[in-house]
N, C-alpha and C positions, 0 to 999 in steps of 0.2 A: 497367226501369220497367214497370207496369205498362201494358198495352193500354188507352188512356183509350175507344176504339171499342166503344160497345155492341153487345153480338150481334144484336141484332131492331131497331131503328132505331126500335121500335115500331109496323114493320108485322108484319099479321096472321101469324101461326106461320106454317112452311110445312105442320102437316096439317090447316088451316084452308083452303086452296087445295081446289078442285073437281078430281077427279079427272078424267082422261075418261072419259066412254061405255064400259060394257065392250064395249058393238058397233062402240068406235071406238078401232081399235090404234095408237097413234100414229105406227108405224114407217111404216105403211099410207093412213092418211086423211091424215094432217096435214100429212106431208114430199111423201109423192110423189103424195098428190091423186086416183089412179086409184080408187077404191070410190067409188060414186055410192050416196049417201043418200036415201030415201023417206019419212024421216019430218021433219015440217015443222019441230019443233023443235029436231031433230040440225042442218039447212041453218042455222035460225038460226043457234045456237052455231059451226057452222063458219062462217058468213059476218063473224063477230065476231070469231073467231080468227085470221079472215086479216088481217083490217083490223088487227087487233093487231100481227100478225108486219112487217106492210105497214107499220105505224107505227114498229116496231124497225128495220125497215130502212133508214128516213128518216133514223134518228139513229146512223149507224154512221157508219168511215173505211176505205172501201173499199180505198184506196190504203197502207193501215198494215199491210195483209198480202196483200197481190195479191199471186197468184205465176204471172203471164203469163209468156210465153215472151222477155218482154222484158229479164224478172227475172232468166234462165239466168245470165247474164255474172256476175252481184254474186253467186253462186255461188261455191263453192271448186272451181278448177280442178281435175277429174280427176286422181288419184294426189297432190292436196296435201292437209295438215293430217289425213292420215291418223290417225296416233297422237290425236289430241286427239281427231276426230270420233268413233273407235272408244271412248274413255274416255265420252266423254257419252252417247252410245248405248247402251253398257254400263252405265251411271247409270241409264239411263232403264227397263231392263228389273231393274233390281235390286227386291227386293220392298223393302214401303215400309216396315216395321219391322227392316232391314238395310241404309238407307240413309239420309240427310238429304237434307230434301226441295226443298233449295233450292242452287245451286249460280250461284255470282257470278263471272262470264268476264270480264274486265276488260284491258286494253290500250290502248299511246297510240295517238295519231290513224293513222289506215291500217295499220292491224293487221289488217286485215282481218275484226273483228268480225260486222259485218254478213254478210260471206260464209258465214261460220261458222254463224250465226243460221237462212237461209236453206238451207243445207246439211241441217244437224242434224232442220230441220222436212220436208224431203224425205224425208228417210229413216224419221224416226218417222210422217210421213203414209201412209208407203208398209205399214208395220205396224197403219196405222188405229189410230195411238195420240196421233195429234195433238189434242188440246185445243182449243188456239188460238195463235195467234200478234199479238203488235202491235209493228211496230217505229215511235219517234219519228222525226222527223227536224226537225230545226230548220228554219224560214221555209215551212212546209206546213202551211196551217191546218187543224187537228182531230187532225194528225201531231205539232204543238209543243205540245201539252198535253194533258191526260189529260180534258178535256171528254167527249171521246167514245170514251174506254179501257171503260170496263167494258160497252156499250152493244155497243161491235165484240164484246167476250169473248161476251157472251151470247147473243150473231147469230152466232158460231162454234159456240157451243156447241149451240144448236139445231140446229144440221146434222153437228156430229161424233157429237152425243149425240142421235137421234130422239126416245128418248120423254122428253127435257127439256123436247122444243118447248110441247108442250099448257101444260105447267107454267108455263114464260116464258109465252104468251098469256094465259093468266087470271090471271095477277099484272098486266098492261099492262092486262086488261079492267077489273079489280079498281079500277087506280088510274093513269087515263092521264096522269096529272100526273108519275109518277114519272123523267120525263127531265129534268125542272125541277127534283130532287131535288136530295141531295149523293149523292157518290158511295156514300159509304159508304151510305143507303140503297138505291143501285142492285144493289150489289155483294148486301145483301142479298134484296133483293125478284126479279133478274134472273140470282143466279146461284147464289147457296147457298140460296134456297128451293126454288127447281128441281130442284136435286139431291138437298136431303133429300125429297124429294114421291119420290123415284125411289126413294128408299130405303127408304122408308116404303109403298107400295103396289107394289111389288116387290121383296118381303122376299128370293127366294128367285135373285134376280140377285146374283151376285158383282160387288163393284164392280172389282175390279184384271181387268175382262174389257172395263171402258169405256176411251175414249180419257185420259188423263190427263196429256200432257205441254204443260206452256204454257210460250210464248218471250216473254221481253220485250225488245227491241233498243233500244240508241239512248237508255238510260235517262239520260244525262248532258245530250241534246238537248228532252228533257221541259222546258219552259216558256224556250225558249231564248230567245225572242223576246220574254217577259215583261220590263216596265223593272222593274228593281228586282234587284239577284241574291238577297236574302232571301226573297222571291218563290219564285224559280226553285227555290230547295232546296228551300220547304217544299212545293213540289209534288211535286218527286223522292222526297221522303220518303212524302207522302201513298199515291203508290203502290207503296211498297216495305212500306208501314203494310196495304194493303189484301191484298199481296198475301203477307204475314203472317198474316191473318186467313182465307185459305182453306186456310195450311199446316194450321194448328192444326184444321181440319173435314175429316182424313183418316177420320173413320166416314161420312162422306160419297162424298166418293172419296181415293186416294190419291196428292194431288198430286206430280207432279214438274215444278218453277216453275227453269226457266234465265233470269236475265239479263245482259247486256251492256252494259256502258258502261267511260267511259275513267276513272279511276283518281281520281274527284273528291271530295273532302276530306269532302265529307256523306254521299255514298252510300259512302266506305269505312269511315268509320264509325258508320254502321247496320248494318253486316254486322259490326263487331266488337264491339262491347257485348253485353254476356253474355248477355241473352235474347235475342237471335239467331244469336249464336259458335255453340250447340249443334245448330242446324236447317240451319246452310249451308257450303257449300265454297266455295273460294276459288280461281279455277286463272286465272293469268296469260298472256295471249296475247302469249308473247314468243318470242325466241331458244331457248329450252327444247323449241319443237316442232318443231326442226330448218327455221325460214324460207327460210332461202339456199337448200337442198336443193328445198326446194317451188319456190320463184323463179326458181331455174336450170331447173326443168321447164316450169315456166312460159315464160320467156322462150324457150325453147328451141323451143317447140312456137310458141309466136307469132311468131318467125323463119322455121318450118317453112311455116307457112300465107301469110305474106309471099310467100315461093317460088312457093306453089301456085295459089293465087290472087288475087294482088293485079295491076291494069292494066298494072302496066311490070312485070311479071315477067322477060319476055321481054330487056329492056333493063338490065338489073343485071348488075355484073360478075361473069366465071366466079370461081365460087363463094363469092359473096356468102353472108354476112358474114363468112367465113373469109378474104376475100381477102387480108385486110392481115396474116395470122399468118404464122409462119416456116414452118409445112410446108404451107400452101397448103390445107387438105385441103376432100372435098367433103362440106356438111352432111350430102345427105342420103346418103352415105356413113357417114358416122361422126355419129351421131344422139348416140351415147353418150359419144362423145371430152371433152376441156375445150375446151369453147370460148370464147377470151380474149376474144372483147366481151362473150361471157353473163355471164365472170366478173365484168367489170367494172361492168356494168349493175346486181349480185348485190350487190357492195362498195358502188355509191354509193345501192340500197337501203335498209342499214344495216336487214335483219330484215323491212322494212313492205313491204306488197303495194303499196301505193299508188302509191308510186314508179314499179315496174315497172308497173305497168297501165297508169299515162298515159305512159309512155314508149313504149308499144310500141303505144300508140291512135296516138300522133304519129308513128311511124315508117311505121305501116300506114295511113294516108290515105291513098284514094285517091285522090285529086287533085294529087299532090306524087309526087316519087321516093325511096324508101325508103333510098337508099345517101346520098341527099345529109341528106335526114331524121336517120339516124342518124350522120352525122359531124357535124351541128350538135351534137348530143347529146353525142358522145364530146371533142368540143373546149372545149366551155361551160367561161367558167368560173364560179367563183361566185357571181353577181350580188348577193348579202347582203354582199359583202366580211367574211364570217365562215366559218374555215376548218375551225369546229365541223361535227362530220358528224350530227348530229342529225337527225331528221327532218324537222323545221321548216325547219331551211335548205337542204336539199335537195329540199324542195315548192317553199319560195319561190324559190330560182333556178329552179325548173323554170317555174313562174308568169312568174316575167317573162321566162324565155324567148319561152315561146309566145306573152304580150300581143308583145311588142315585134316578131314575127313577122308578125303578125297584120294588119301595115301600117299606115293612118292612124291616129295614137292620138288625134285629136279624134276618129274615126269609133265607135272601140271606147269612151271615156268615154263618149261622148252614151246609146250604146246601154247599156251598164252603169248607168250615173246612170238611163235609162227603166225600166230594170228595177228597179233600186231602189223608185222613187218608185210607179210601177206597182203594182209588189205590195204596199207600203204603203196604198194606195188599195185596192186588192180586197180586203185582210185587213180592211179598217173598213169595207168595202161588205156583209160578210155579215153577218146580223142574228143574233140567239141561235138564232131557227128556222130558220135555215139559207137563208134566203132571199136571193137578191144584189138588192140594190140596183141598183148600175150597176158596170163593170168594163169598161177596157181591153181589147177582144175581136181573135181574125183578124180579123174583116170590116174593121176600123177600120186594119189593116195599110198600105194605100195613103197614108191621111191621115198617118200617122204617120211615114211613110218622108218624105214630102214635110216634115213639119215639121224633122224629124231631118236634114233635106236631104242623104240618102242614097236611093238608087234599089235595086229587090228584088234588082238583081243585086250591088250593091256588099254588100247586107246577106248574099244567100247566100255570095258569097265571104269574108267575115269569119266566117261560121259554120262555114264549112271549116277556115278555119287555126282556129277555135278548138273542135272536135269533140275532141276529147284532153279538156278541161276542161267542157261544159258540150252541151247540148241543146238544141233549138225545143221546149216545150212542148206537147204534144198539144190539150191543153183547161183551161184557165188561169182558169176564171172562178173557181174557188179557188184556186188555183196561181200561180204566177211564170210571166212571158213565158218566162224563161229556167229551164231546170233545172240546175243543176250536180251533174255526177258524183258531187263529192265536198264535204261540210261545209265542209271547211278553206279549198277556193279563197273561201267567202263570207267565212271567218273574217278570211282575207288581205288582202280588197280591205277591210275594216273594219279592219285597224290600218296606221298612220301609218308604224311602227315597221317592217313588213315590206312594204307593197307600194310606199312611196315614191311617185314621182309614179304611180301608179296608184290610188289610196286613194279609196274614194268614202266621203266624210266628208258631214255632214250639210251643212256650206258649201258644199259642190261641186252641191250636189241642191237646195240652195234655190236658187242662181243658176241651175242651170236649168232649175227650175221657172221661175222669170220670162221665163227665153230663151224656152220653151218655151209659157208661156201668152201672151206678149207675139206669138210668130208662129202660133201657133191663133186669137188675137181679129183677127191681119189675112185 
C-alpha cells in the first residue's frame, strides 16, 4: 500500500533553511566551539543556535543509547556470535545499490538481541559509521515509546554528522514548537531536512563518506506499557512507517537501518508485505549461529574468573568445578577439555544467552560460595512442574529459584509491590515537558524502610540474594526503584500463570497501597 505519510509535513523545504556563515564551518564553530567570533551578529546567531541545540537536548533519551562502561556486560561476549556479527558488518559496508537497506534480527526472549545491537554499534562506531542508535525497553519512560525516538536520532545525528548540526538548530530556531509536533513532522524538519541542506550546499561531499548505519533495539518493547495492545502495535508500526521513510531518501544518504525485536505478529508482518519484502532482510537469532559453542565459552571463561577472583576462591574444592567428573581434571589445565557442568549449564540453556548469564551472576556472588551456589543450580528441579525445555520454563524455575532464596517472602512481596506502585507513580508524575512533579526519591529511603518495616541492612541483604535478577537504581526520578536485568523477570511477576504465589497482581498492590498509606498517615 501506498506511504499515506507526506514528504514535507508542510514544513518549509529544506533549501529554504539558512545556511551557515561561510566564516562559520560547522565542523569548527558549532560542534567544538573553539573559534571566537568578533562580529556582533555572528555571537547572535551563535547564541541562538546553542539555545537551540540546548533545547534538542532537553527532549532526547539519554539512557536509550548510553554506552558507559556499565553497558560492556549486555555486550556479546568476546569470541561469541562471531559468524552473525561478521555478516552485519559486512551488510554494513556493502554499497547501497548492492544491498537492501533494511535488515530485521529477530529472536525469542534471551537471544541475546540486545547484546548483538550493542556489539554491531561498537564496531561500526569504531569505523565512524555509526548514525545513531535507540534501544526501547519496556517500564523506562521515554525508552517505552517513541515520544522521544526521533529527537534522540537527531541529537545523534548532530554529533556523528558535524555539519547537520547548524541545519538541525535553525530548523528548532525556525519553529520551537516542533517537539509538540507528530513525529512524522520531526522526522522531517530534524532529520531529512538536515541532510538534504547537506546535500544541497555541499554538492561536492560524497554521501557513502558520512556515518550512515542506525540500530533500532527492543522494537517489540515500544509502547509496552501502553493499556490497550491496539495501541502498542500501531506505535511499533508508526516507527517501522518512519523508518521506511528515510530508506526511500538514500539521494540523501545511504541508509543502513538494523532492527531487533522478538518475532511479533505486527512487526513480522510489516517486514512481509511486498512494499517492504523488497528493501529488507530477515536473519533469525537462533541455534543457526552456533549458541551452545558461544555459551560454553561463555560459561567457561565465567568459571575461569570464579577461580581468579571471587572471595572464597581460596576455599573451593581442588579443582572446582571439575571436581564431581570422572577424571578429576584441573580447569585451568584443560581450559579446552568438555567440561560436564559447562555441558550441562549449555543443554538447560536450550540456545538463549539468558539462561547462562543469570546463572553464572548467581554462582559468582560475592557474598555466598560458589560450589554450594552452583549445586543448588545443578540439583533444581523444575519449579513450573512442566518438563517442556523451552525457555520460559527454564527462566521461570530459575525465577523462583532465586525469589524463594532470597529468604522472607513477605520481605521480598512488600519490596516488589513498592516497586511496582512506585514507578507507576513517577511514570504519572512526569509532565509532557518533562518535568517531575514529585517521585519516590533515596533521601526518602529511611521513611520507607520503616514503613516496609525492614531495616537498610535486611533490605542490602535481599539485594544480594537477588543481584542475578535485578539492580538498586542509580537515579529513579524517571526510572524504577528497582532495575531488572532482564524484561521477562517483569513479564513473570505479571502473569499468574508463571510466577504463582509470587505474582504481583493489581489486588496485591492495592491492598498495599492501603497497608501502606494506613502506616505513612500514623
Amino acid at each position: 500500500m501506498a506511504d499515506p505519510i507526506p514528504t514535507n509535513d508542510g514544513l518549509p523545504p529544506a533549501s529554504a533553511v539558512i545556511p551557515p556563515m561561510p566564516s562559520q564551518t560547522p565542523n569548527k564553530v558549532i560542534v567544538k566551539g573553539n573559534i571566537v567570533q568578533h562580529v556582533t551578529h555572528i555571537e547572535k546567531s551563535s547564541s541562538a543556535a546553542q539555545d537551540a541545540f540546548k533545547s534538542l537536548h532537553d527532549q532526547i533519551c539519554v539512557a536509550a543509547y548510553e554506552n558507559s562502561d556499565e553497558h560492556d556486560e549486555m555486550k556479546c561476549f568476546p569470541g561469541t556470535r562471531t559468524s552473525l556479527l561478521q555478516l552485519l558488518e559486512e551488510w554494513t559496508v556493502i554499497p547501497a545499490n548492492e544491498r537492501r537497506p533494511m535488515v530485521w534480527l529477530d529472536g525469542p526472549m534471551g537471544a541475546g538481541k540486545t547484546a548483538v545491537a550493542r556489539s554491531i554499534a561498537e564496531r561500526v562506531s569504531r569505523r565512524e559509521k555509526l548514525l545513531g542508535i535507540f534501544i526501547f525497553r519496556r517500564g523506562e519512560p521515554y525508552r517505552n515509546n517513541a515520544s522521544r525516538f526521533i529527537t534522540t536520532l537527531s541529537y545523534q545525528i548532530a554529533l556523528s554528522i558535524p555539519l547537520a548540526r547548524p541545519y538541525i538548530e535553525q530548523q528548532i530556531i525556525h519553529d520551537p514548537s516542533i517537539f509538540q509536533q507528530s513525529l512524522s513532522r520531526q522526522l522531517q524538519a530534524l532529520v531529512i531536512n538536515p541532510l538534504q541542506n547537506i546535500r544541497t550546499h555541499h554538492p561536492d561531499l560524497d554521501p557513502i563518506t558520512l556515518p550512515n548505519v542506525l540500530i533500532v533495539d527492543g522494537l517489540d518493547e515500544c509502547g509496552g506499557d501502553i493499556q490497550g495492545d491496539q495501541r502498542k502495535k500501531e506505535m511499533q508500526i508508526a516507527v517501522l512507517d518512519l523508518l521506511h521513510r528515510l530508506v526511500q531518501r538514500s539521494d540523501i544518504l545511504p541508509f543502513a537501518i538494523l532492527v531487533h525485536s522478538r518475532p511479533e505478529r505486527q512487526i513480522k508482518n510489516w517486514f512481509t508485505i511486498d512494499q517492504h519484502r523488497h528493501i529488507t532482510y530477515r536473519a533469525t537469532l537462533a541455534a543457526s549461529y552456533d549458541s551452545d559453542r558461544d555459551i560454553e565459552l561463555f560459561v567457561k571463561h565465567s568459571f575461569l574468573m570464579i577461580l581468579a577472583c571471587h572471595p572464597s576462591r581460596y576455599s573451593l574444592p581442588p579443582n572446582w568445578p571439575l571436581d564431581t567428573s570422572p577424571k578429576k581434571l584441573n580447569p585451568h589445565e584443560h581450559p579446552t577439555a568438555t567440561w560436564p557442568v559447562v555441558e550441562e549449564i549449555v543443554r538447560k540453556s536450550s540456545g538463549h544467552f539468558i539462561y547462562a548469564s543469570i546463572v553464572m551472576k548467581y554462582v559468582a556472588s560475592p557474598y555466598h560460595e560458589p560450589n554450594k551456589r552452583l549445586n543448588d543450580i545443578l540439583s533444581s528441579g523444575n519449579a513450573g512442574g512442566n518438563s517442556s525445555d523451552s525457555p520460559v520454563t527454564i527462566l521461570d524455575a530459575l525465577f523462583h529459584q532465586i525469589l524463594e532464596a532470597a529468604g522472607d517472602r513477605y520481605n521480598t512481596m512488600q519490596i516488589l509491590c513498592y516497586n511496582s506502585i512506585s514507578t507507576t507513580f513517577r511514570n504519572r508524575s512526569v509532565g509532557s515537558d518533562g518535568t517531575v512533579y514529585g517521585y519516590f526519591g533515596s533521601a526518602l529511603d529511611p521513611y520507607i524502610f520503616d514503613i516496609l518495616g525492614i531495616s537498610q541492612q535486611e533490605f542490602d541483604t535481599w539485594m544480594a540474594h537477588m543481584a542475578p535478577l535485578l539492580e538498586r537504581e542509580r537515579c529513579y526520578a524517571y526510572s524504577h526503584f528497582l532495575r531488572f536485568h532482564h524484561t521477562s523477570f517483569s513479564e513473570f511477576l505479571n502473569s499468574k500463570e508463571r510466577a504463582k504465589h509470587w505474582t504481583i497482581d493489581p489486588w496485591l498492590c492495592l491492598r498495599f497501597i492501603v497497608r501502606f498509606a494506613s502506616k505513612a498517615l500514623k
